[in-house]
C-alpha positions, -999 to +999 in steps of 0.1 A: +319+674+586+335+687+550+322+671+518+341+647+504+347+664+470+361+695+486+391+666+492+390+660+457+380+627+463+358+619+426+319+614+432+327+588+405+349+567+430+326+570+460+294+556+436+316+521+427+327+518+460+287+522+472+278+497+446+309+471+452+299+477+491+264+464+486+280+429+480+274+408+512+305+392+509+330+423+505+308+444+531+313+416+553+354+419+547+356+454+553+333+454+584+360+430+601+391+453+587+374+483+609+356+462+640+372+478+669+391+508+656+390+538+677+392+575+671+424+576+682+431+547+652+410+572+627+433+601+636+469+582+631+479+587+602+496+557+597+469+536+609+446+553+585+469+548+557+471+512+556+431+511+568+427+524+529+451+505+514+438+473+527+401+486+520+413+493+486+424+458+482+395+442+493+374+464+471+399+455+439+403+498+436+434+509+422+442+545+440+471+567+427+492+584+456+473+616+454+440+597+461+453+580+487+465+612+506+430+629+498+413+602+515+437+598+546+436+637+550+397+636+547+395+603+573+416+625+597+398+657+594+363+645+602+376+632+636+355+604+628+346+585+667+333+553+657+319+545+691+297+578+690+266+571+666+256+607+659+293+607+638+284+576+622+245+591+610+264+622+601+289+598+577+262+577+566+245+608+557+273+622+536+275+590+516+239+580+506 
């Protein structure tokens, strides 16, 4: 799996997002925006488009067009299967 920042996606960005995350509430939102996606959801573009947009929402973020692409090419990329637990260890591992 690639490193985040070779997206360009800003260290800066991932950090408030962590912190923002660590709010029961809000991490309770976005855990029912992504219960039951698939890896086929995770590699549609469109799917993964409005997945950000909505996460975005929820986590009051304001993205501009470019970080939105950087973070729906990155999604796609890591061919992320969130039914197969080594790929979620390897993204919780990128993000601590």
């Amino acid at each position: 799996m690639a490193n985040y920042q070779q997206y360009g996606i800003s260290p800066q960005l991932v950090e408030r997002i962590k912190l923002k995350m660590k709010n029961p509430a809000v991490k309770e939102r976005v855990k029912k925006l992504v219960d039951g996606l698939t890896k086929s959801d995770l590699q549609d573009r469109a799917k993964v488009r409005r997945l950000v947009k909505s996460s975005t929402k929820l986590l009051s973020e304001q993205l501009t067009g470019a970080q939105e692409e950087q973070i729906v090419q990155f999604v796609i990329d890591q061919k992320i299967d969130p039914r197969n637990t080594l790929h979620l260890i390897k993204l919780w591992g990128m993000f601590r």
